[in-house]
MDTraj code that builds the backbone (N, CA, C; nanometers):
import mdtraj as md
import numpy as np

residues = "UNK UNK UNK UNK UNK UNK UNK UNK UNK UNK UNK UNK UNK UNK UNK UNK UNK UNK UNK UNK UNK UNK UNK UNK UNK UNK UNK UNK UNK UNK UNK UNK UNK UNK UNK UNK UNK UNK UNK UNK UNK UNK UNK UNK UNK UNK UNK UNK UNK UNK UNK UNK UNK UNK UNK UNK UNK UNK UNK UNK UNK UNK UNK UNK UNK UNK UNK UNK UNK UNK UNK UNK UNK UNK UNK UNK UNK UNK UNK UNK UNK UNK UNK UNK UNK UNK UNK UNK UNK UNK UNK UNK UNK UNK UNK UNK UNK UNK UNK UNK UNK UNK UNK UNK UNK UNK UNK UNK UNK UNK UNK UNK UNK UNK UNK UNK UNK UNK UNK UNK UNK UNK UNK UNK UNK UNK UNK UNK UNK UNK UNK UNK UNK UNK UNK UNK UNK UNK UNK UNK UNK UNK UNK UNK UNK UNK UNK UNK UNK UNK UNK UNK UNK UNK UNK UNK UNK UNK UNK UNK UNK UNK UNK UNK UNK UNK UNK UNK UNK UNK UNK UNK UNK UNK UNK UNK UNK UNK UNK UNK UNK UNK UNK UNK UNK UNK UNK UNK UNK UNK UNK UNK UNK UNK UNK UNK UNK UNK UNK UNK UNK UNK UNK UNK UNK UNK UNK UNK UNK UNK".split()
xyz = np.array([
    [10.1385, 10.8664, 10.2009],
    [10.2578, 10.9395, 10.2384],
    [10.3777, 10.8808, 10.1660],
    [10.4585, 10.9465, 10.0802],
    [10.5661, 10.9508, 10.0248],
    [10.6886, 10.9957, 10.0432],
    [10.8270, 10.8917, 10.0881],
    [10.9430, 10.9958, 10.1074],
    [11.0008, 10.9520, 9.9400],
    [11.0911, 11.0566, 9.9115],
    [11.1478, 11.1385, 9.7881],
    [11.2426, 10.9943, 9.7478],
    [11.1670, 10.9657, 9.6723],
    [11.2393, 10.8387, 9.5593],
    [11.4257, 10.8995, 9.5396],
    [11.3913, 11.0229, 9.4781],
    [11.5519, 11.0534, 9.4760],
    [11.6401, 11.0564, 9.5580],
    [11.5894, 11.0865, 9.6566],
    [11.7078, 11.1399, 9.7414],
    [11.7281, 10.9754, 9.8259],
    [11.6181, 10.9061, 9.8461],
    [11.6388, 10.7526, 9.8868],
    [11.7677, 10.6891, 9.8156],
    [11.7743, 10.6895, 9.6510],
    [11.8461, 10.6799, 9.5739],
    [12.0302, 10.7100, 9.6023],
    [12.0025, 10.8311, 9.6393],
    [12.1670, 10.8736, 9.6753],
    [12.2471, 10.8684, 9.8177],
    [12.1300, 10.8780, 9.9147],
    [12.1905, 10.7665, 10.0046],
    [12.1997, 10.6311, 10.0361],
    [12.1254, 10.5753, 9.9490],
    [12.1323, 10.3919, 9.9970],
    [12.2553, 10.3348, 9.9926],
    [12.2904, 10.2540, 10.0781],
    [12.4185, 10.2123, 10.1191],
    [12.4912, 10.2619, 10.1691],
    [12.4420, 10.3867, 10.2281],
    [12.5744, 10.5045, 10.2979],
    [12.5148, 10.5259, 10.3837],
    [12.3806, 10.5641, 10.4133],
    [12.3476, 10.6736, 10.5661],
    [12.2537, 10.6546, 10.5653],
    [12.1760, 10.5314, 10.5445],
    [12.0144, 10.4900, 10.5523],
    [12.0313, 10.4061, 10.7156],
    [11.9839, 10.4234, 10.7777],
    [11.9246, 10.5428, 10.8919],
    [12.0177, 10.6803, 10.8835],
    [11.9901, 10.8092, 10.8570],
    [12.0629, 10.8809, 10.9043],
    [12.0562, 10.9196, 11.0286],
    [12.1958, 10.9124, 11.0612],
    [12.2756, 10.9186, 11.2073],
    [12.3310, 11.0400, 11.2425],
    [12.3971, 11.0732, 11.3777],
    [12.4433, 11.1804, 11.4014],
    [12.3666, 11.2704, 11.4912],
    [12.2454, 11.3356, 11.4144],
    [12.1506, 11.4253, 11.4878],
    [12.0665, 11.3762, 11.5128],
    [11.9594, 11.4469, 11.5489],
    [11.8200, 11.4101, 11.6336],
    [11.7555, 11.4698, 11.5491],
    [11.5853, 11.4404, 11.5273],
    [11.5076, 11.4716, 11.4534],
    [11.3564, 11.4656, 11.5651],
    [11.3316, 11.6122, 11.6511],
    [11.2115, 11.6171, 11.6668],
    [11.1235, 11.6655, 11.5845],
    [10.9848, 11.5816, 11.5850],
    [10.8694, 11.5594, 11.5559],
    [10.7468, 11.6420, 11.6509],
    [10.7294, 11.6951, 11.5981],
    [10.6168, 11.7805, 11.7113],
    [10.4855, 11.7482, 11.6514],
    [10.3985, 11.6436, 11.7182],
    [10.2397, 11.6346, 11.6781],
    [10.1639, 11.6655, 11.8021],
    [10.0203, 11.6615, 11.7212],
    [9.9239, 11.6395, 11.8413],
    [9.8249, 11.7035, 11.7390],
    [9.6593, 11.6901, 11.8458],
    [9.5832, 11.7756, 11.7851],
    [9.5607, 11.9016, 11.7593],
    [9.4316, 11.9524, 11.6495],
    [9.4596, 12.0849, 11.6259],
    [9.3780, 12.1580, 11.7374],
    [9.4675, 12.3070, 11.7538],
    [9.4098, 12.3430, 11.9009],
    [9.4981, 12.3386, 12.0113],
    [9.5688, 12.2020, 11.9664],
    [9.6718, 12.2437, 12.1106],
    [9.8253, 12.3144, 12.1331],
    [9.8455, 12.3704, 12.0180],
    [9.9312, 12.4888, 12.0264],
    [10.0667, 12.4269, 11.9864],
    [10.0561, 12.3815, 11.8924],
    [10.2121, 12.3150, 11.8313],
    [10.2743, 12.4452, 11.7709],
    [10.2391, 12.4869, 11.7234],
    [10.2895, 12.6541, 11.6651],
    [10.3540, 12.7343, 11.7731],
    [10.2535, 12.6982, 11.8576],
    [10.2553, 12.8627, 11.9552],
    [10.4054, 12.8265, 12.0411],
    [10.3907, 12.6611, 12.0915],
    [10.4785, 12.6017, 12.1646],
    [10.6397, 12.5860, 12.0699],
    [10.6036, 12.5648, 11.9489],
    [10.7666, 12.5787, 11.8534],
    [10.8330, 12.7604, 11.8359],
    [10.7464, 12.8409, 11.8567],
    [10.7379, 12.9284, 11.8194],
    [10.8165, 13.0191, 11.9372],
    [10.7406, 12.9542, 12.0488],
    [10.8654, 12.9907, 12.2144],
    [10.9502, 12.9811, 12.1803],
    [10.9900, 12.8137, 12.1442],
    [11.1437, 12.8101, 12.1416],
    [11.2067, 12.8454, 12.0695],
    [11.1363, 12.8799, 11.9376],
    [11.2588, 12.9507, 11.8773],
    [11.3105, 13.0347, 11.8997],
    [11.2345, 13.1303, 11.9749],
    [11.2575, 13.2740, 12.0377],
    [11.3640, 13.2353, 12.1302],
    [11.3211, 13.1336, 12.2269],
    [11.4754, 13.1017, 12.3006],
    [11.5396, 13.0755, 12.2625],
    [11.5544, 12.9615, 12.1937],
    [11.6928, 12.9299, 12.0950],
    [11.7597, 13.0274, 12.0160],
    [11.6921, 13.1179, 11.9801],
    [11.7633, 13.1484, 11.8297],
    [11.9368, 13.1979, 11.8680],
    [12.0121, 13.1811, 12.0015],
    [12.0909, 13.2027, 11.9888],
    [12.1593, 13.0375, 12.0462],
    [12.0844, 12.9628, 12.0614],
    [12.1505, 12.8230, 12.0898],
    [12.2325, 12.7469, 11.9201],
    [12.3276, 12.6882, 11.9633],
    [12.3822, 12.6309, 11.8047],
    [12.3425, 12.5080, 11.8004],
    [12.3553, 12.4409, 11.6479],
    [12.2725, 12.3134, 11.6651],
    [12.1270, 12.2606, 11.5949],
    [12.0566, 12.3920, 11.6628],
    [11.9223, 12.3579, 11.6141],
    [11.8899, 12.4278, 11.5063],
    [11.7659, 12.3592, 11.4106],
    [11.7036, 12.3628, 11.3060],
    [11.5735, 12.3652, 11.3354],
    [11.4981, 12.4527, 11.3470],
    [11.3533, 12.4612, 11.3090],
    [11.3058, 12.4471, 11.1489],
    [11.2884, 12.3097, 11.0836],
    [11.2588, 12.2813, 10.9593],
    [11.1266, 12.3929, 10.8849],
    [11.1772, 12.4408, 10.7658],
    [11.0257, 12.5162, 10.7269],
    [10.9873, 12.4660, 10.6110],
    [10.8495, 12.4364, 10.6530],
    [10.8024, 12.3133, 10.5399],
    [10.7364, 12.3817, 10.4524],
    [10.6858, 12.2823, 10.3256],
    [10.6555, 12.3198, 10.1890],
    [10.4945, 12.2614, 10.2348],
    [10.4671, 12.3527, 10.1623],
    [10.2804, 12.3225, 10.1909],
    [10.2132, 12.3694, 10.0791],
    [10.1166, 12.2498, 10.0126],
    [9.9844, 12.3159, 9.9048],
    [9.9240, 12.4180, 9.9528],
    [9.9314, 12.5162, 10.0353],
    [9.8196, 12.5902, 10.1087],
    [9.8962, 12.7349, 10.1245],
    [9.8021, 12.8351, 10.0379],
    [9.9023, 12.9341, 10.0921],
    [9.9052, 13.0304, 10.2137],
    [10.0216, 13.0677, 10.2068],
    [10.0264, 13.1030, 10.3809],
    [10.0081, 13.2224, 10.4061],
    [9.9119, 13.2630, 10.5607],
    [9.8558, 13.3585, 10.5696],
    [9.8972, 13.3926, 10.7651],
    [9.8692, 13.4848, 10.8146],
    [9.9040, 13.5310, 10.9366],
    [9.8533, 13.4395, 11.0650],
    [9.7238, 13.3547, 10.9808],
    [9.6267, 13.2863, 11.0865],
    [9.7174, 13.1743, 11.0884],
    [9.8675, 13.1250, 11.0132],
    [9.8879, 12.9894, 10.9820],
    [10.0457, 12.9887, 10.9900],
    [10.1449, 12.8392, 11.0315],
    [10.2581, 12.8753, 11.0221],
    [10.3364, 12.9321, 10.9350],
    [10.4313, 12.9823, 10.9392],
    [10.4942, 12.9892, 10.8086],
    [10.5929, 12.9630, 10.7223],
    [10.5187, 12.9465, 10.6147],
    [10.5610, 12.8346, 10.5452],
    [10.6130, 12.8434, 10.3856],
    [10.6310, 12.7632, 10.3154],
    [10.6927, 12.8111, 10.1997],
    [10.5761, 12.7180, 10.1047],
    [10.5340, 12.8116, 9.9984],
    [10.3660, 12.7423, 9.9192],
    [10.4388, 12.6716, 9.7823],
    [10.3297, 12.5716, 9.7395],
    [10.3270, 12.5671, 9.5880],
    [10.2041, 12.4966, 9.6222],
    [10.1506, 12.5052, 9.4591],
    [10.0645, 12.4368, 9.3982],
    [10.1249, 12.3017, 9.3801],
    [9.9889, 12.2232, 9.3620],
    [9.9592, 12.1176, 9.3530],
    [10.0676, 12.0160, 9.2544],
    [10.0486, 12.0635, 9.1166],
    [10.1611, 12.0372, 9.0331],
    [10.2702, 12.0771, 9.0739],
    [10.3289, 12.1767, 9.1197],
    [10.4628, 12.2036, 9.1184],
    [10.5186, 12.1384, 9.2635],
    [10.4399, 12.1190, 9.3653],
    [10.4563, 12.0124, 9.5016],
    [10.5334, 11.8709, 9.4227],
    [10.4337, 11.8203, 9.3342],
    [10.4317, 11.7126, 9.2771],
    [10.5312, 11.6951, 9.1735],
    [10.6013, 11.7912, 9.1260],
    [10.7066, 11.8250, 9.0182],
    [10.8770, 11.8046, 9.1149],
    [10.8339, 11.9041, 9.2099],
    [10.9536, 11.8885, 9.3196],
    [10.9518, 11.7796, 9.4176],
    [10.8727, 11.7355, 9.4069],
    [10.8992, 11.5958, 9.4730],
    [10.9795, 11.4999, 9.3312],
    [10.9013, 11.4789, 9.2407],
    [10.9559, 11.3894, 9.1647],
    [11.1370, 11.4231, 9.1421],
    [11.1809, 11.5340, 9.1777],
    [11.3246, 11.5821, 9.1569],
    [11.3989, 11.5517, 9.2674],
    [11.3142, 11.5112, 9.4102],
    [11.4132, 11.5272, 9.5292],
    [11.4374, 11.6161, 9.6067],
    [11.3024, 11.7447, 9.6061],
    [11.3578, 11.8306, 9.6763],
    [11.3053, 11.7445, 9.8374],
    [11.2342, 11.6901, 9.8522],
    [11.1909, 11.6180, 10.0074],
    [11.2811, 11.5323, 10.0401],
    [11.3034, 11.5334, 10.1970],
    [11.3704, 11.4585, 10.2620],
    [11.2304, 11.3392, 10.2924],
    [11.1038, 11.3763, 10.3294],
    [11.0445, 11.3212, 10.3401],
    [10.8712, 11.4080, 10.3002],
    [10.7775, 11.3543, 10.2256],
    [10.6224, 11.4350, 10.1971],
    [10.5452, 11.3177, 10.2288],
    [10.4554, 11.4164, 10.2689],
    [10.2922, 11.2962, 10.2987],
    [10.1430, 11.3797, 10.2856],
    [10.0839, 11.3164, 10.2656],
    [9.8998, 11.4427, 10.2625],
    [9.8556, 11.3995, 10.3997],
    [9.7668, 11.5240, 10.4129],
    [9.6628, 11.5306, 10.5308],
    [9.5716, 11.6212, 10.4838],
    [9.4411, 11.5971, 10.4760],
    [9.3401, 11.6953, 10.5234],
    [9.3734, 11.7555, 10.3801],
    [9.3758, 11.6824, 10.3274],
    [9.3008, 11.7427, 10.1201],
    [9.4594, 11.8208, 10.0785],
    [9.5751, 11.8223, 10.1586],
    [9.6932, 11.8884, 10.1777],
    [9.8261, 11.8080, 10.1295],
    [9.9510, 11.8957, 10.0724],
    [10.0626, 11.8026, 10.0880],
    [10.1290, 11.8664, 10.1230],
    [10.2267, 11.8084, 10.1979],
    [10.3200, 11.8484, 10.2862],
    [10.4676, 11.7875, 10.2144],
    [10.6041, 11.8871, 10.2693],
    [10.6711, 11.8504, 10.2229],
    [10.8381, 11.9395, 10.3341],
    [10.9086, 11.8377, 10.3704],
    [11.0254, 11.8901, 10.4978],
    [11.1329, 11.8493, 10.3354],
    [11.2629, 11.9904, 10.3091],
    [11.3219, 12.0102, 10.2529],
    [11.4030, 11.8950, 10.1942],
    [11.5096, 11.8711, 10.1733],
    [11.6210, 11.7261, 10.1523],
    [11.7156, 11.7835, 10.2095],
    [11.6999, 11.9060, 10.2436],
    [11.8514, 11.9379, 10.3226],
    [11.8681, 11.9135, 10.4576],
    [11.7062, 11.8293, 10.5442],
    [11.7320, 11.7901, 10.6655],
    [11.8465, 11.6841, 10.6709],
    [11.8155, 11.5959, 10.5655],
    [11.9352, 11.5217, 10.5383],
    [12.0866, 11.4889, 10.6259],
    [12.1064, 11.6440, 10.5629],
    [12.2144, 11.7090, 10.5934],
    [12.2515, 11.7590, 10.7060],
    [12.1095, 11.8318, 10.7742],
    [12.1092, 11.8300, 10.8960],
    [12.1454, 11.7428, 11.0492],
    [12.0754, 11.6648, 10.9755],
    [12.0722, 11.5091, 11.0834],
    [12.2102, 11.4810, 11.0514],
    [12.2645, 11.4376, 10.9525],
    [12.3911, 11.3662, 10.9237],
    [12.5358, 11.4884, 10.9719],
    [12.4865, 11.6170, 10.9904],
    [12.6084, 11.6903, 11.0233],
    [12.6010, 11.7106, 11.1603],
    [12.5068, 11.6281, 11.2654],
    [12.4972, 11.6522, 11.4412],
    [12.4123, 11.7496, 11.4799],
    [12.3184, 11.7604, 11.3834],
    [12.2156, 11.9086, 11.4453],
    [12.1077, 11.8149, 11.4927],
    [12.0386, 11.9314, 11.5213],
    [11.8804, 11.8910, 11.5994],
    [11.8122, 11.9458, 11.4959],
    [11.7616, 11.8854, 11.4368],
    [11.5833, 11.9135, 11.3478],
    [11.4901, 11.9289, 11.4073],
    [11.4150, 12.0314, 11.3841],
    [11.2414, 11.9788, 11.4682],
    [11.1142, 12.0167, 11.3931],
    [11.0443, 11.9976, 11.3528],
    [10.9670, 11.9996, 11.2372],
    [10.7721, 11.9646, 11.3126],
    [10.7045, 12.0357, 11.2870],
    [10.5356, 11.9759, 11.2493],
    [10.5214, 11.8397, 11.1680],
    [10.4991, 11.7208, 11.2616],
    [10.4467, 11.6349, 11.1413],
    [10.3146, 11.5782, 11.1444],
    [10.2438, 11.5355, 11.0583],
    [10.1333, 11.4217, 11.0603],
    [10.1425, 11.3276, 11.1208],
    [10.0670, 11.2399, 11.2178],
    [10.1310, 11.1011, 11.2993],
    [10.1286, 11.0001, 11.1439],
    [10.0826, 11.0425, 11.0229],
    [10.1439, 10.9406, 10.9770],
    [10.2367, 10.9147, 10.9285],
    [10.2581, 11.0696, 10.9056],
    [10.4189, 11.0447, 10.8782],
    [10.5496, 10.9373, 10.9306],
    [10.5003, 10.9498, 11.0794],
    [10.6134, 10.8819, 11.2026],
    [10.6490, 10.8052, 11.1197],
    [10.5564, 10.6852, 11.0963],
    [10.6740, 10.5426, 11.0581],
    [10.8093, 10.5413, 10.9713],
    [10.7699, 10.6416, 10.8307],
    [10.8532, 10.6743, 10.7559],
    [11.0028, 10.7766, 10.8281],
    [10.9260, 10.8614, 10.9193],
    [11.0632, 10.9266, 10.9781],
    [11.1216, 10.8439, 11.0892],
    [11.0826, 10.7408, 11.1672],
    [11.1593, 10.6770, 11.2151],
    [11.2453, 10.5853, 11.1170],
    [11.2590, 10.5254, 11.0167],
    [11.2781, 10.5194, 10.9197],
    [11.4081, 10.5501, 10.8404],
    [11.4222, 10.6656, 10.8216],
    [11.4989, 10.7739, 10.7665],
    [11.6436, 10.8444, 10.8557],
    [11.5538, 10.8477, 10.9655],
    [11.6742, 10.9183, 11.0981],
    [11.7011, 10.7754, 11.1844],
    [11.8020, 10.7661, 11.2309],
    [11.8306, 10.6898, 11.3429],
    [11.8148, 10.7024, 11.5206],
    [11.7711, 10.8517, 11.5109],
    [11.7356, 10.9426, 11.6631],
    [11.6373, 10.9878, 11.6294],
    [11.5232, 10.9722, 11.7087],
    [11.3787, 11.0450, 11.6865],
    [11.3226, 11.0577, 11.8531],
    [11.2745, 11.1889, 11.8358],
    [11.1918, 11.2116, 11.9451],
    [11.0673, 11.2568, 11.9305],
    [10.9306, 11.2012, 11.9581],
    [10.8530, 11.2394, 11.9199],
    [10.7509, 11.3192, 12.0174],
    [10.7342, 11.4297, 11.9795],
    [10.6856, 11.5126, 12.1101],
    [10.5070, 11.5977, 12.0996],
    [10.4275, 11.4547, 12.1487],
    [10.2958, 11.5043, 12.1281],
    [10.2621, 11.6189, 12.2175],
    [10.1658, 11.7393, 12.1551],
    [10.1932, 11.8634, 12.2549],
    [10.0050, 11.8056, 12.2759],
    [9.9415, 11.8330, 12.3620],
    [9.8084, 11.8040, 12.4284],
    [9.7455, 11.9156, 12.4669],
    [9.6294, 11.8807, 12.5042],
    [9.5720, 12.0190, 12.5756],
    [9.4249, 11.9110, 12.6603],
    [9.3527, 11.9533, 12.7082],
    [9.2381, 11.9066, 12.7833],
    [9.1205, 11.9206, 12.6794],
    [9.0436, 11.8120, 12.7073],
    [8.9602, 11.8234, 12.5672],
    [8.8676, 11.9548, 12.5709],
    [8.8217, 12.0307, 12.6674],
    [8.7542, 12.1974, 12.6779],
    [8.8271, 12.2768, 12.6320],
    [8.9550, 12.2748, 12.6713],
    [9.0598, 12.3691, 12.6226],
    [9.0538, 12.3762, 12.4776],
    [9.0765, 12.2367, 12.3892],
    [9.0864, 12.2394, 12.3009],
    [8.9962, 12.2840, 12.1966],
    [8.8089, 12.2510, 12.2477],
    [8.7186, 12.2775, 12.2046],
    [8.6852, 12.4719, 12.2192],
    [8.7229, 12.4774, 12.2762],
    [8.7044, 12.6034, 12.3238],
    [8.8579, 12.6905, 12.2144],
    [8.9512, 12.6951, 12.2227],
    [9.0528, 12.7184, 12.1031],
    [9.0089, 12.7367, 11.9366],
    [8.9849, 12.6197, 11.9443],
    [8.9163, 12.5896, 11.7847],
    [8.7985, 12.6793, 11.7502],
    [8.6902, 12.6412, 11.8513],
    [8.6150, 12.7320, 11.8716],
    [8.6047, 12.8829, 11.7870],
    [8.6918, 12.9393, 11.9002],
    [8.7381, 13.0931, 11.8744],
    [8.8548, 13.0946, 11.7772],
    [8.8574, 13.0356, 11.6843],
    [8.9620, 13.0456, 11.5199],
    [8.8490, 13.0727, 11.4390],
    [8.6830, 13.0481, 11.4731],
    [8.6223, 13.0979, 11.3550],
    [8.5729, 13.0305, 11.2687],
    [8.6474, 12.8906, 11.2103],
    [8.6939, 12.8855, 11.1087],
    [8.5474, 12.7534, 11.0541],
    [8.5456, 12.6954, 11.1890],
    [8.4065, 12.6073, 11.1977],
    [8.2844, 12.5911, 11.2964],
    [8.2146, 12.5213, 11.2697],
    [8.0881, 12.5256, 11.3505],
    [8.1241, 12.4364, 11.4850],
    [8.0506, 12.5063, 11.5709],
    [8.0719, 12.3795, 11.6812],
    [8.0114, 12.2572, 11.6603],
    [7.9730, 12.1864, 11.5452],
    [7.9461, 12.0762, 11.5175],
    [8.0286, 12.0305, 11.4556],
    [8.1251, 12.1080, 11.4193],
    [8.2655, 12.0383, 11.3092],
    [8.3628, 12.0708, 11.3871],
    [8.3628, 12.1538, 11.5237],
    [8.4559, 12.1149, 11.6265],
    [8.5028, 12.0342, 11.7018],
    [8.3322, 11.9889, 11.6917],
    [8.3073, 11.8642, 11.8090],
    [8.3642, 11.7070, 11.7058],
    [8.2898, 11.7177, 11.5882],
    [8.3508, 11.5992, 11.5224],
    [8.5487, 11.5804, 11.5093],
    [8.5723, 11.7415, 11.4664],
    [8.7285, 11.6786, 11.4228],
    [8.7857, 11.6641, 11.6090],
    [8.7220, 11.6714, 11.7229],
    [8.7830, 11.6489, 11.8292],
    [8.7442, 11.5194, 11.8539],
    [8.6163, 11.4049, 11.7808],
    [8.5715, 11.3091, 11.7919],
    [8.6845, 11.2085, 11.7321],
    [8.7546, 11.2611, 11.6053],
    [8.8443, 11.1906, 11.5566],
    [9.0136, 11.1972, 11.5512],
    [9.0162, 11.2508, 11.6909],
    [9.1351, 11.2835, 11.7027],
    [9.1995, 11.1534, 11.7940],
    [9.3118, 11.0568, 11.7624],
    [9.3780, 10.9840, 11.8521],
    [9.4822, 11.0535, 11.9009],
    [9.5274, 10.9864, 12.0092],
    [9.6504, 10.9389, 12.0667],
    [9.7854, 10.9026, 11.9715],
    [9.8577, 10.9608, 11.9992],
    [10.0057, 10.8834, 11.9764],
    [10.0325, 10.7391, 12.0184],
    [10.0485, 10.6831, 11.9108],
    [10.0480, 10.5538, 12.0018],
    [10.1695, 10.5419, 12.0690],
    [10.2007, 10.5023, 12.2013],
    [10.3222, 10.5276, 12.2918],
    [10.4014, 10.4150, 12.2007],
    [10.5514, 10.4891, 12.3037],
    [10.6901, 10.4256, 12.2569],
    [10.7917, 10.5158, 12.3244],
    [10.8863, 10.4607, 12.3194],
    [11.0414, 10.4769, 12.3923],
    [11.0423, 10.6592, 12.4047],
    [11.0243, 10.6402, 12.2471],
    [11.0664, 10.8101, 12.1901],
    [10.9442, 10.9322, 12.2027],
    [10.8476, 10.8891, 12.2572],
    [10.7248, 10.9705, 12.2471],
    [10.7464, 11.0458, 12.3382],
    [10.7249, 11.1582, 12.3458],
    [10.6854, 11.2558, 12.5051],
    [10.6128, 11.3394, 12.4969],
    [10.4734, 11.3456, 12.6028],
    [10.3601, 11.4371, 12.6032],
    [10.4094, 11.5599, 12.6804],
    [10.4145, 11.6207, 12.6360],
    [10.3749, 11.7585, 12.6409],
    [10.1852, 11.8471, 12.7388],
    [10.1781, 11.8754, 12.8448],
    [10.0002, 11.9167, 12.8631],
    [10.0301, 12.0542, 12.8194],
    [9.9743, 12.1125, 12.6922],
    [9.9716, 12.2880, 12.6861],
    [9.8385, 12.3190, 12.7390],
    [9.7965, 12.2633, 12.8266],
    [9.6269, 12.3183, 12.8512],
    [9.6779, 12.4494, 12.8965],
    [9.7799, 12.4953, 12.9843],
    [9.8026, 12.6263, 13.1035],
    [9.8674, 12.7381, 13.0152],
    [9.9392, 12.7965, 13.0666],
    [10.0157, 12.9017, 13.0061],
    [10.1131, 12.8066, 12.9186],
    [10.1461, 12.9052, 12.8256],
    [10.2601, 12.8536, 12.6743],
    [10.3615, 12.8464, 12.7646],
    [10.4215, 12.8856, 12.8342],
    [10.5930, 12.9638, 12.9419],
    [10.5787, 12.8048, 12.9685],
    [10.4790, 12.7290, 13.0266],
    [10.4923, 12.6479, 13.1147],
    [10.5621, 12.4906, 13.0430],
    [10.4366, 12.4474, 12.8927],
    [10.4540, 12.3611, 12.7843],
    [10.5988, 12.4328, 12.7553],
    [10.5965, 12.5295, 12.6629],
    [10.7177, 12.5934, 12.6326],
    [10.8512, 12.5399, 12.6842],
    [10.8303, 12.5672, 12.7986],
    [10.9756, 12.5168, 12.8857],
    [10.9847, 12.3976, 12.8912],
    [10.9112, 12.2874, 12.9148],
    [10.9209, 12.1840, 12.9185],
    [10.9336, 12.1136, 12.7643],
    [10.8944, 12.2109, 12.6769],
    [10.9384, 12.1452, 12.5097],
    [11.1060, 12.1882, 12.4770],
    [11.1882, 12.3239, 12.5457],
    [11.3025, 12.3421, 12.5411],
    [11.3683, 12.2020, 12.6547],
    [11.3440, 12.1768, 12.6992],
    [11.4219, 12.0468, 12.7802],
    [11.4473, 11.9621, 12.7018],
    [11.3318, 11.9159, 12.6196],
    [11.3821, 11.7889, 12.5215],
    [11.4344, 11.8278, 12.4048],
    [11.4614, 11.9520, 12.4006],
    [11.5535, 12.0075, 12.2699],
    [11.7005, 12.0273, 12.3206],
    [11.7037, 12.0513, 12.4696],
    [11.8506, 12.0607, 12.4810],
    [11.8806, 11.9388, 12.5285],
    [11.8042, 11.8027, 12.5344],
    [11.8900, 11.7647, 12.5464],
    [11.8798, 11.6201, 12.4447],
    [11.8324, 11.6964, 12.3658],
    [11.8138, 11.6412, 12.2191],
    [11.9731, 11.7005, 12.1778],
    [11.9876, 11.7606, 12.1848],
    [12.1647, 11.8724, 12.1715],
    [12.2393, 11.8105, 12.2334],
    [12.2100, 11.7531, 12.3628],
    [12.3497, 11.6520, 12.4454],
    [12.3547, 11.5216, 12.3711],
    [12.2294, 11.5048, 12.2815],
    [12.2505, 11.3692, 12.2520],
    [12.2998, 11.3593, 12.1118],
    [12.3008, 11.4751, 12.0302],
    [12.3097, 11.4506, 11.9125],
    [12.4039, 11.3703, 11.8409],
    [12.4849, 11.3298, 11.9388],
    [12.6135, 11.2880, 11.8666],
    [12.6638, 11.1322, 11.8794],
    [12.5269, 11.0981, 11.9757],
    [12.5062, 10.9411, 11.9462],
    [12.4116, 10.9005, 11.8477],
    [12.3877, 10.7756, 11.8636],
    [12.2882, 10.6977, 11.7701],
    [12.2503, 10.5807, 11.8853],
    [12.2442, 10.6619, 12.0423],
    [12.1689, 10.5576, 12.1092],
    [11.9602, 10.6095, 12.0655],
    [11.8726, 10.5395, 12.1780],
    [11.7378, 10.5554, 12.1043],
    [11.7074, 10.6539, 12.2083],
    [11.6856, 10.7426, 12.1455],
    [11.6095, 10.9123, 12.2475],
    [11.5024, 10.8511, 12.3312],
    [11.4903, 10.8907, 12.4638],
    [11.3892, 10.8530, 12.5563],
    [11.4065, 10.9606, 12.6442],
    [11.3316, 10.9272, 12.7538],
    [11.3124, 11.0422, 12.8615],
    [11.4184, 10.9672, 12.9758],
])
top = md.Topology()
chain = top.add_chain()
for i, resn in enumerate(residues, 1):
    res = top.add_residue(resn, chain, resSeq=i)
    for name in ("N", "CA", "C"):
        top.add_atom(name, md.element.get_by_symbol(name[0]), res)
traj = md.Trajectory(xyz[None], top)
């Protein structure tokens, strides 16, 4: 995992932690509805001020079954990184990922970011921002098997393994679980709480907790 040599470059000595806003992190495993659960709130939010739902750059191109997202190839991922377009990129799963450089800007002008990440990303975005909340969304391990399941996409022997290798978040101050096993309304609402008051907080640089 790689954050953007350039853009490291033009803030050092000025805003390394960037301060101001909040930067949620939405992980967990696949299956337990990180989409479905960002996807509420935007619907609620979209008239709240403040927030940023980040739309990331992905090797993979995007289709109806998948978030959405903005594509490149392999080289040209790797071209725009070397220029600075990332605030921060990392791989997963044969993949690269990549959140704009204009979160930057985000964080540093008092907004709320909230973005899909890799848990390996974390270290590097705690890192980068000075406010982080990190909000693992969960589900019950049937639920989850049963989800995946019905996507099609693998065998229940490659369901069962990628649910074999799925951890935990490792806890901390800033972490908060999320259970989406029940209805979305329910996770949903309880993922808009830590966004608004990810919004009351934006304008410190104390450490986000519950």
């Amino acid at each position: 995992m790689m954050v953007s040599a350039l853009i490291e470059r033009e803030l050092t000595g000025a805003a390394f932690p960037v301060r101001n806003g909040v930067f949620i992190a939405v992980v967990g495993p696949s299956g337990a509805g990180k989409d479905t659960i960002m996807d509420y709130a935007r619907e609620k939010l979209r008239d709240e001020g403040g927030v940023e739902f980040v739309r990331r750059v992905i090797t993979r191109p995007s289709d109806a079954s998948s978030e959405d997202h903005d594509t490149l190839a392999d080289a040209a991922f790797e071209e725009a990184e070397s220029h600075g377009a990332f605030a921060l990129s990392w791989t997963a799963h044969g993949l690269k990922y990549g959140l704009p450089a204009s979160v930057d800007k985000t964080i540093a002008n008092g907004r709320v970011a909230i973005a899909n990440l890799s848990r390996g990303a974390l270290p590097a975005l705690r890192e980068r921002y000075a406010t982080v909340a990190i909000v693992e969304i969960t589900a019950r391990h049937e639920v989850l098997a049963e989800r995946l399941a019905a996507r099609g996409r693998e065998s229940r022997g490659e369901v069962l393994a990628r649910l074999a290798r799925t951890a935990p978040v490792e806890r901390g101050a800033d972490v908060i679980t999320i259970d989406n096993s029940g209805a979305r309304e329910d996770a949903g609402e309880q993922f808009i709480t830590v966004v608004r008051k990810a919004i009351a907080h934006a304008d410190t640089v104390a450490p986000f907790s519950q």
